[in-house]
NUBA-421863 format. One record per residue: residue number from 1; residue in three letters; x negated, y negated, z negated of N, C-alpha, C in turn. Coordinates in Angstrom, 3 decimals, decimal comma. Layout:
% NUBA-421863
(rec NUM; 'ALA'; (X; Y; Z); (X; Y; Z); (X; Y; Z));
...
***
This chain:
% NUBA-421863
(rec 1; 'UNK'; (2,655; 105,450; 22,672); (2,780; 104,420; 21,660); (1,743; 103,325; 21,857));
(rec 2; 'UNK'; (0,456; 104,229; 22,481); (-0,398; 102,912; 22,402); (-0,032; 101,871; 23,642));
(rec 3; 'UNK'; (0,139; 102,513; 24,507); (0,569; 101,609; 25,920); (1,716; 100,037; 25,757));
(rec 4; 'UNK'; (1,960; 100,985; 24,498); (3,697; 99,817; 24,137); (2,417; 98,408; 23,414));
(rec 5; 'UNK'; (1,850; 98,795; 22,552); (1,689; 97,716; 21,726); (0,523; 97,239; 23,035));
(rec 6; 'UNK'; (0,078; 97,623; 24,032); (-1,136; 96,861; 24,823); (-0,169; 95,646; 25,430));
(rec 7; 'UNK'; (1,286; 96,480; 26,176); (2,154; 95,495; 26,593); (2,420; 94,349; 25,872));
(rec 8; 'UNK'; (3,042; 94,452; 24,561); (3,350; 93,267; 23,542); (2,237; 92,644; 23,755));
(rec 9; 'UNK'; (1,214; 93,162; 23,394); (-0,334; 91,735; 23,549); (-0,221; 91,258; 24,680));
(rec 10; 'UNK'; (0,224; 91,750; 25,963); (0,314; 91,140; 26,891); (1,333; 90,333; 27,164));
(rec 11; 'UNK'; (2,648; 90,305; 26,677); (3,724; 89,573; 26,785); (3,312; 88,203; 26,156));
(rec 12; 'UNK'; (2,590; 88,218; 24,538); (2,424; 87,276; 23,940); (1,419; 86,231; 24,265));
(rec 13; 'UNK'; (0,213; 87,079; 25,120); (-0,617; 86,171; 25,574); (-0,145; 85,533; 26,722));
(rec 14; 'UNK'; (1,195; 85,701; 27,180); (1,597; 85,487; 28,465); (2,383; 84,618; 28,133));
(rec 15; 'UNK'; (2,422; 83,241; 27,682); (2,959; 82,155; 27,117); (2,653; 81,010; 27,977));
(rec 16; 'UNK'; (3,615; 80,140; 28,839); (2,583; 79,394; 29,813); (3,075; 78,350; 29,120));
(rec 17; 'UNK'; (1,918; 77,671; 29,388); (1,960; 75,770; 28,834); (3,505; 75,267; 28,385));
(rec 18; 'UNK'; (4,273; 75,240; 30,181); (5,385; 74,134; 29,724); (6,296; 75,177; 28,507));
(rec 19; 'UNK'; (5,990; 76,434; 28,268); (7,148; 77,438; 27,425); (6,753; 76,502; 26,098));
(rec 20; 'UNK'; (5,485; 76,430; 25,864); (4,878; 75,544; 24,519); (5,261; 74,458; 24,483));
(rec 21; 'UNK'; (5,168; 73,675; 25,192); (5,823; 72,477; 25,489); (7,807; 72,090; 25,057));
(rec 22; 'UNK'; (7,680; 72,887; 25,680); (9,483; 72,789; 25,091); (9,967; 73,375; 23,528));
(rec 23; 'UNK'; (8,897; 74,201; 23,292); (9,102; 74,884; 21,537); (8,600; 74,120; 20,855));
(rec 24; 'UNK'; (7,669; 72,950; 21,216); (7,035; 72,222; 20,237); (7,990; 70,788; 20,391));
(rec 25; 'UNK'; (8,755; 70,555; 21,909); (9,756; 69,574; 21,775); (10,910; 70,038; 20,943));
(rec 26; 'UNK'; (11,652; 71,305; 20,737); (12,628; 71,352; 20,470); (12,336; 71,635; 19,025));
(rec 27; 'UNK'; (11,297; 71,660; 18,691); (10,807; 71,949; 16,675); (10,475; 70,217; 16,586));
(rec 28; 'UNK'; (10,063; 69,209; 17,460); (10,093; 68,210; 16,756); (11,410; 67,505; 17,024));
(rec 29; 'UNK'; (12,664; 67,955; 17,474); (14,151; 67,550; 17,685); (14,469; 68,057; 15,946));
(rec 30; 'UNK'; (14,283; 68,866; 16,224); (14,870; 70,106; 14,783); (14,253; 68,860; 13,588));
(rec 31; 'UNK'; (13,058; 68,556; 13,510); (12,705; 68,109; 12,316); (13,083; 66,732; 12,382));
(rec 32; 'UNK'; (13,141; 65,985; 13,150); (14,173; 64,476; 13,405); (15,757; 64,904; 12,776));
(rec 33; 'UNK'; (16,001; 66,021; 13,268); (17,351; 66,143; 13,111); (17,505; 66,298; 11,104));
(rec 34; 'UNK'; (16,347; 66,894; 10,718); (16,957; 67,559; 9,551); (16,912; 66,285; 8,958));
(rec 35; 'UNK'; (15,276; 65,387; 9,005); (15,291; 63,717; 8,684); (16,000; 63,041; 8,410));
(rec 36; 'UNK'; (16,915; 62,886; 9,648); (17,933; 61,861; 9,735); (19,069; 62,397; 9,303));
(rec 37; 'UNK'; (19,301; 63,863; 8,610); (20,463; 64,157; 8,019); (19,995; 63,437; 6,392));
(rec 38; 'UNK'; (18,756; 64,268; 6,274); (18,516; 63,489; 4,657); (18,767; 62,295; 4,362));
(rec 39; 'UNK'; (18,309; 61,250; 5,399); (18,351; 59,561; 5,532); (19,891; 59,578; 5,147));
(rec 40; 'UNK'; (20,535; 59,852; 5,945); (22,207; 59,637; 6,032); (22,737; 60,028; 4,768));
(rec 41; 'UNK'; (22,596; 61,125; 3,970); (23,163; 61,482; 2,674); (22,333; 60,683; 1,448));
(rec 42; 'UNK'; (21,090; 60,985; 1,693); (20,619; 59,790; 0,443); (21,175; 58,479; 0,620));
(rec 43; 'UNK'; (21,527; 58,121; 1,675); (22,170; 56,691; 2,055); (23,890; 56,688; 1,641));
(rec 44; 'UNK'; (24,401; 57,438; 1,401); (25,859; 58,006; 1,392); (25,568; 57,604; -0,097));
(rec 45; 'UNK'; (24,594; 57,989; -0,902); (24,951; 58,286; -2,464); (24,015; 56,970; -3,217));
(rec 46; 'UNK'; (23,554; 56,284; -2,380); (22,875; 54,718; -2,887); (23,642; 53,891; -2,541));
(rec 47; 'UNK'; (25,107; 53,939; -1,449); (25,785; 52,604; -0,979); (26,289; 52,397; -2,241));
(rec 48; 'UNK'; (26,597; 51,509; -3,097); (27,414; 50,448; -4,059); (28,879; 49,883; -3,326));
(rec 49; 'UNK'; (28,570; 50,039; -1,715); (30,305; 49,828; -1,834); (31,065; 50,666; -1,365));
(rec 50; 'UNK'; (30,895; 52,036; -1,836); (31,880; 53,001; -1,599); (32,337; 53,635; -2,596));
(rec 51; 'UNK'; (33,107; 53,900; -2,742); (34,066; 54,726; -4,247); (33,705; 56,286; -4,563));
(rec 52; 'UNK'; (33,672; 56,530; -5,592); (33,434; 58,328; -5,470); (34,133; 59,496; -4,518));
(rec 53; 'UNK'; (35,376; 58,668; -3,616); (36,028; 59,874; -2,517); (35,675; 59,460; -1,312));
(rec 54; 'UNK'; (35,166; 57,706; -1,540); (34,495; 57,714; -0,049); (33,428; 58,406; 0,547));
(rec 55; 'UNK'; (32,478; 58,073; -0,587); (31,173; 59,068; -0,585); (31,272; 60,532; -0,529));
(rec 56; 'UNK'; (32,635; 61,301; -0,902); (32,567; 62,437; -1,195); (33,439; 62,798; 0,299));
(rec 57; 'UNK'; (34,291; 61,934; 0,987); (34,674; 61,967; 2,161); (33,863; 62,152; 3,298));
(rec 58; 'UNK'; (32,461; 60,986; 3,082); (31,689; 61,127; 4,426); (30,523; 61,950; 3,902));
(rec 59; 'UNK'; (30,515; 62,630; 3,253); (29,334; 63,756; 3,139); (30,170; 65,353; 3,089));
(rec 60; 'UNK'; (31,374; 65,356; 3,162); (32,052; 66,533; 3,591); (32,272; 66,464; 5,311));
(rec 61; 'UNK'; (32,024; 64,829; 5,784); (32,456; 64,727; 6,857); (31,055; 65,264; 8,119));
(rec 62; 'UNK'; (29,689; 64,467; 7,306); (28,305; 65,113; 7,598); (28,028; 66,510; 8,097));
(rec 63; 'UNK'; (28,862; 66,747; 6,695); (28,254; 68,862; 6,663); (29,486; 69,645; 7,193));
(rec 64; 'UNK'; (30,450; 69,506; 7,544); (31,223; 69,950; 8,145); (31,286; 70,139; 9,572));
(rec 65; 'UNK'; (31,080; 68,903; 10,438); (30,851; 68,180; 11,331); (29,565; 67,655; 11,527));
(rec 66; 'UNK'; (28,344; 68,104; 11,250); (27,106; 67,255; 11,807); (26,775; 66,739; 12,335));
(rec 67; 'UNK'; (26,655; 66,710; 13,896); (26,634; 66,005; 14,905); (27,699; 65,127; 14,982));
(rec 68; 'UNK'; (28,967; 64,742; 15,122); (29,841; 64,225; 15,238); (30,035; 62,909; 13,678));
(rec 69; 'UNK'; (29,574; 63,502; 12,668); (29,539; 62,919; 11,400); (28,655; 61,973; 11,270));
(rec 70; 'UNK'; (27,496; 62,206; 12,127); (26,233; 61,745; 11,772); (26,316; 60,091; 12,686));
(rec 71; 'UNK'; (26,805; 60,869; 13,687); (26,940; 60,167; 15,008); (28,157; 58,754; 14,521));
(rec 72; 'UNK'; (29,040; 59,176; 13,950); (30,090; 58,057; 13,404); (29,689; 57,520; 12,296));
(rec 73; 'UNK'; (28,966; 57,841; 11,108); (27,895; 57,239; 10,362); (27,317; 56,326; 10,815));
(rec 74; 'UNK'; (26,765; 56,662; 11,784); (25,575; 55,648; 12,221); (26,080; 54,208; 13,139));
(rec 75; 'UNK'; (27,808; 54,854; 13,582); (27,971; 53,968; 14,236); (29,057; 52,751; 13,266));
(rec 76; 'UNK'; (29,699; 53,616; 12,449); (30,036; 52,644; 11,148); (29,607; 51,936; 10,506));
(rec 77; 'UNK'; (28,525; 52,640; 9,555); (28,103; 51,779; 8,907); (26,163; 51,555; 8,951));
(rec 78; 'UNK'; (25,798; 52,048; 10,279); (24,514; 51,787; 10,373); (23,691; 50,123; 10,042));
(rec 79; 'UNK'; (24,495; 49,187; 10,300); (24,139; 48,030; 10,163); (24,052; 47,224; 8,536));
(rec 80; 'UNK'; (24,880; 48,154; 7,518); (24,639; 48,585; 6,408); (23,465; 49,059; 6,131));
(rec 81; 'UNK'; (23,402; 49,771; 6,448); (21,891; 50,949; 6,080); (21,070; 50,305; 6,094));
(rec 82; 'UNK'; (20,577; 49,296; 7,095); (19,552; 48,247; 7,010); (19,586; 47,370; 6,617));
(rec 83; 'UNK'; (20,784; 46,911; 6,397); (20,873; 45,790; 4,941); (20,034; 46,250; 3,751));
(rec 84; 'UNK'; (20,644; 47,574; 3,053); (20,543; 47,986; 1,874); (18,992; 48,448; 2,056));
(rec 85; 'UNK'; (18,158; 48,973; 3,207); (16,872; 48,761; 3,171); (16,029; 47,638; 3,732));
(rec 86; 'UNK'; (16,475; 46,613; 3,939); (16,005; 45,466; 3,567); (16,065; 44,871; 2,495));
(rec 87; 'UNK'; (17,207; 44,976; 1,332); (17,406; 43,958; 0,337); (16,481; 45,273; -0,658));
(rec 88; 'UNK'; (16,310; 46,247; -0,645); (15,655; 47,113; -1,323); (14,350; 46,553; -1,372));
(rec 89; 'UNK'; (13,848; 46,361; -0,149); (12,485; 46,449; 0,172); (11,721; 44,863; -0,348));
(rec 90; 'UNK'; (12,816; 44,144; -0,296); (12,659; 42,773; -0,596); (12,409; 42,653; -2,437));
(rec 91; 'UNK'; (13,136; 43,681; -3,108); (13,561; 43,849; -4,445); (12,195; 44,245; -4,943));
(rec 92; 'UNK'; (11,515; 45,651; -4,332); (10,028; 46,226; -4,468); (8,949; 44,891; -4,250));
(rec 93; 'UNK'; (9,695; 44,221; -3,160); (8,182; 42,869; -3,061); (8,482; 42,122; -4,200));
(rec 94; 'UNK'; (9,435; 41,702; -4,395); (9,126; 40,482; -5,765); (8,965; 40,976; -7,114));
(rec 95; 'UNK'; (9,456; 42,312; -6,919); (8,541; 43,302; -8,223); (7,399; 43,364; -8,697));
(rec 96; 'UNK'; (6,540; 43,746; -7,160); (5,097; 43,721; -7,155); (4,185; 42,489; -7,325));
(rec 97; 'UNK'; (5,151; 41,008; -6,748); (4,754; 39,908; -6,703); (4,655; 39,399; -8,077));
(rec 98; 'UNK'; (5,560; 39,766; -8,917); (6,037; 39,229; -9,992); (4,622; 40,089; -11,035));
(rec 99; 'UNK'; (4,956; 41,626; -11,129); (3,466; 42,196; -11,999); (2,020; 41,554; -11,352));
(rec 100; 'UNK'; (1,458; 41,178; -9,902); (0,861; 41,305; -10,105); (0,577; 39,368; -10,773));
(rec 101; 'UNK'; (1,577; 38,545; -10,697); (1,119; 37,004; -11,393); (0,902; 37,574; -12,993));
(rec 102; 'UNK'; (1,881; 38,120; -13,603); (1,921; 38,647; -14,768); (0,140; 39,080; -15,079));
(rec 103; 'UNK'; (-0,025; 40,071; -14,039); (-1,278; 41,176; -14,792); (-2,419; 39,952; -14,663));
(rec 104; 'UNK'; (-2,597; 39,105; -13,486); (-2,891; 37,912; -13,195); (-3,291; 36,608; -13,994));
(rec 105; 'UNK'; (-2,352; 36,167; -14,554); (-2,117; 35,155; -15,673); (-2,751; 35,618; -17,077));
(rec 106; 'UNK'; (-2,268; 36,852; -17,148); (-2,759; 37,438; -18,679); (-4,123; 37,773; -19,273));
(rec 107; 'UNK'; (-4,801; 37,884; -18,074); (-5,915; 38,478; -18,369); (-6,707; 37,034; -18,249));
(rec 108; 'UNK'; (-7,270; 36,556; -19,113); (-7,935; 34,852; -19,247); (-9,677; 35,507; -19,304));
(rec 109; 'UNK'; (-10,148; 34,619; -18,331); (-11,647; 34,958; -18,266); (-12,420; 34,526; -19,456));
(rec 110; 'UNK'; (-13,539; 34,453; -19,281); (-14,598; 33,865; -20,294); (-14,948; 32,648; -20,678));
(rec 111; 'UNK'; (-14,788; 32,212; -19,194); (-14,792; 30,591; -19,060); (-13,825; 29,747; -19,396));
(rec 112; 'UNK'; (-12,637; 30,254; -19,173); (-11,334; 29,922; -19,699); (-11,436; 29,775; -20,863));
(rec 113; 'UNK'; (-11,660; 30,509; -21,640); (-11,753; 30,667; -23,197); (-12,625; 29,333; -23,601));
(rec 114; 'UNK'; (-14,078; 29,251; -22,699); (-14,760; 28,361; -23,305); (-14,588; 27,483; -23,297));
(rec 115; 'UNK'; (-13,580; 26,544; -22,085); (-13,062; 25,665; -21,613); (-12,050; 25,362; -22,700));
(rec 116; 'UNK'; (-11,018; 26,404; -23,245); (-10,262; 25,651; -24,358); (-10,695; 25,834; -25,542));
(rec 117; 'UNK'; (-11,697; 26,292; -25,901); (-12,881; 26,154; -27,106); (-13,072; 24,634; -27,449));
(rec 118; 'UNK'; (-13,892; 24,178; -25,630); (-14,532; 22,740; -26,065); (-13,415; 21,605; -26,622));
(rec 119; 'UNK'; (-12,339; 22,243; -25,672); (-11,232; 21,054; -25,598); (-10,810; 20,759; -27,408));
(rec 120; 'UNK'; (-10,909; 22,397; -27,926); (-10,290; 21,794; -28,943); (-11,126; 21,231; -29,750));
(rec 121; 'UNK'; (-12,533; 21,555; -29,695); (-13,549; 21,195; -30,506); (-13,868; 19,571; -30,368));
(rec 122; 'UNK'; (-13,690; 19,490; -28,886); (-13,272; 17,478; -28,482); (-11,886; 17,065; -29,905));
(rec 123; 'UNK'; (-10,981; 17,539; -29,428); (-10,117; 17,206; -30,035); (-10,382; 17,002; -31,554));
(rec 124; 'UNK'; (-11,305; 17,919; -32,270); (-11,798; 17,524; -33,725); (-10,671; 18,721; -34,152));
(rec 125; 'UNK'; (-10,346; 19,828; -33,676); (-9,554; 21,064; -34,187); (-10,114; 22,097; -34,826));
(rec 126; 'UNK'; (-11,655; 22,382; -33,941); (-12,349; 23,313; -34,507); (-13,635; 22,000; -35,222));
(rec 127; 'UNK'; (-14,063; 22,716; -36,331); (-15,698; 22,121; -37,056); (-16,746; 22,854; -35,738));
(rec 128; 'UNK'; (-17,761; 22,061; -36,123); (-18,972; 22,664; -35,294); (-19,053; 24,033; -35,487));
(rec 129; 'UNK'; (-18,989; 24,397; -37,181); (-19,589; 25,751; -37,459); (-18,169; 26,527; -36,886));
(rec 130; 'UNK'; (-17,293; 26,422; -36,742); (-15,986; 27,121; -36,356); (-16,160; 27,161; -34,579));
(rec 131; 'UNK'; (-16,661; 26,371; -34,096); (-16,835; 26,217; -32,574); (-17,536; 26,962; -32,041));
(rec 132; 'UNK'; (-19,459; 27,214; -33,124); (-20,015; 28,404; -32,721); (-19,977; 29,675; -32,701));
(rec 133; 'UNK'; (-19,348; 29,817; -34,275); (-18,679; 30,864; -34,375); (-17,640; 31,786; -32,818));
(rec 134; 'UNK'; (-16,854; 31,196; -32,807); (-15,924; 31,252; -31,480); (-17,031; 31,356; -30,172));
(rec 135; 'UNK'; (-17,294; 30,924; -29,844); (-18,163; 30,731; -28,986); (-19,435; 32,225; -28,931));
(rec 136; 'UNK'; (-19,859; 32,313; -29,895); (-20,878; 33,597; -30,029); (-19,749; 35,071; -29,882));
(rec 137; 'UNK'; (-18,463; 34,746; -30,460); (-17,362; 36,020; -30,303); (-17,709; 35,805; -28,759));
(rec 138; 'UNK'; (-17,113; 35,046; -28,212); (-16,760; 35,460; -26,482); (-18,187; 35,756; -25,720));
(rec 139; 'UNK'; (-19,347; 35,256; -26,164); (-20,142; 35,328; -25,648); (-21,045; 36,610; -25,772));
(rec 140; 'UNK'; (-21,068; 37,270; -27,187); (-21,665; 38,501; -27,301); (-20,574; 39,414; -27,524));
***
């Protein structure tokens, strides 16, 4: 019994480079592969111009057929796919563009304040004693 398990240690340490090499190519095929299945079905169920049997057509057509499904996917309507993640991605920028003028604009400094303090106090809007008043708020 013991002779058996010395062998196994020896089989396992007996692993040469290119054997690693090809298990670590064919596990990063495997994980591209599972990727680009996810890409393809989350993409199946965000298109807007397909009907509920189209969508339900080419994701029976996916998992039925994988390779072959994936492969006519990509060659159909791949040029789609990057539409819809471009106009996406474009949608997230003027989102972000848009909060950050918003968060931007809203938040008025100190000086700002004092600046339309004087103006109105030029103008004869605020009294002196109403001007300092205002003025000691922003300032303390």
């Amino acid at each position: 019994m013991r002779g058996n398990s010395v062998l196994e240690l020896a089989k396992a340490q007996d692993y040469p480079l290119l054997n690693l090499f090809w298990t670590m190519l064919w596990l990063f095929v495997w994980i591209l592969w599972i990727f680009l299945l996810i890409r393809i079905i989350s993409d199946i169920f965000r298109s807007h111009d397909l009907n509920g049997w189209a969508k339900a057509a080419w994701l029976l057509f996916v998992i039925i057929a994988p390779f072959l499904g994936v492969l006519v996917y990509l060659i159909a309507r791949g040029g789609k796919m990057q539409d819809r993640d471009i106009k996406q991605a474009q949608a997230y920028d003027a989102q972000m563009r848009s909060y950050i003028q918003e968060t931007a604009s809203s938040g008025s400094s100190t000086a700002g304040e004092l600046e339309k303090l004087a103006a109105l106090h030029t103008q004869g809007v605020l009294t002196d004693a109403e001007f300092a008043t205002q003025k000691a708020k922003l300032l303390g």
